[in-house]
C-alpha positions as MATLAB code, in Angstrom:
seq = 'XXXXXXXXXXXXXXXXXXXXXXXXXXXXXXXXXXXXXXXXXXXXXXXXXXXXXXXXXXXXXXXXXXXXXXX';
ca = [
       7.416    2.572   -1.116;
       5.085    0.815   -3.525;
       2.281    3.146   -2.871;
       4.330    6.096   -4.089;
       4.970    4.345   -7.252;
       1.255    3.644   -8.187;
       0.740    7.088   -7.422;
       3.351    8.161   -9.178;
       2.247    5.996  -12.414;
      -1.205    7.147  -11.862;
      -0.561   11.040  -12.330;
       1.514   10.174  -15.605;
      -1.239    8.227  -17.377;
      -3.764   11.375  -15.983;
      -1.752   13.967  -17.434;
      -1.097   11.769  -20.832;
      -5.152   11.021  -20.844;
      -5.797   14.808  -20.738;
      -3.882   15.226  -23.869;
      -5.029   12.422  -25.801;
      -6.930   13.176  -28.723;
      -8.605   10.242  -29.745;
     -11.027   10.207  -26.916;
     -11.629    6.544  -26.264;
      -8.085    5.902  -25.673;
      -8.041    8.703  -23.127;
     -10.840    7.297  -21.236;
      -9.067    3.978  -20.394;
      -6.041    5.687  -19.652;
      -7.879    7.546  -17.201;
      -9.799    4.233  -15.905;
      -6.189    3.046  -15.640;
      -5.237    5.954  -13.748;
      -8.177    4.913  -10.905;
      -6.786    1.650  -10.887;
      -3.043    2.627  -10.327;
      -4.774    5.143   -7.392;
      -6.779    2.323   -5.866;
      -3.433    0.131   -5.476;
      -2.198    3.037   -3.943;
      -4.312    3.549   -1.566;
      -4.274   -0.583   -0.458;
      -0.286   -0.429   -0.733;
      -0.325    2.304    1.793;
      -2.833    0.790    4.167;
      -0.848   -2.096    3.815;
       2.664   -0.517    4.710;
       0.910    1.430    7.627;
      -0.521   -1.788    8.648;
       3.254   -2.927    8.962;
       4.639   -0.625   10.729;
       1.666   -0.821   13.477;
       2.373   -4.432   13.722;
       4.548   -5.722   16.206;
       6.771   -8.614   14.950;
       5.506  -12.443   16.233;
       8.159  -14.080   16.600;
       9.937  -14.477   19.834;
       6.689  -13.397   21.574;
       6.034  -17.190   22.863;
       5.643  -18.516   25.667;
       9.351  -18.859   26.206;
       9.598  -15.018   26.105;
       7.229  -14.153   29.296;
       8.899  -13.872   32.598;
       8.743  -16.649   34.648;
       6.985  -16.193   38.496;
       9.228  -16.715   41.053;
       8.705  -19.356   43.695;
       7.814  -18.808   46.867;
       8.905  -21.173   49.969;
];
């Protein structure tokens, strides 16, 4: 899952920011970080929104039972 990556990536560049000394550089690896989350966070609403969705295809009109005649 994509989402688990960005997370993943995000918690590495945290834990290298905290032991960063030069303190600038640590600060945009943590602003990095919040990116990598944010893209988390869309990649998982985006997988959920998958698996919610029912495929389209094959769900025309050709698909519905017809009624049946009467007479």
């Amino acid at each position: 899952m994509v989402s688990k990556e960005y997370l993943s990536t995000a918690r590495t560049l945290l834990g290298i920011a905290k032991n960063m000394t030069d303190q600038t550089i640590g600060e945009r690896l943590k602003a990095l970080a919040e990116d990598y989350e944010r893209r988390a966070r869309k990649a998982g609403l985006a997988e959920s929104a998958k698996g919610l969705t029912p495929p389209l295809a094959g769900h025309g009109r050709e698909s519905r039972p017809r009624a049946a005649k009467s007479g």
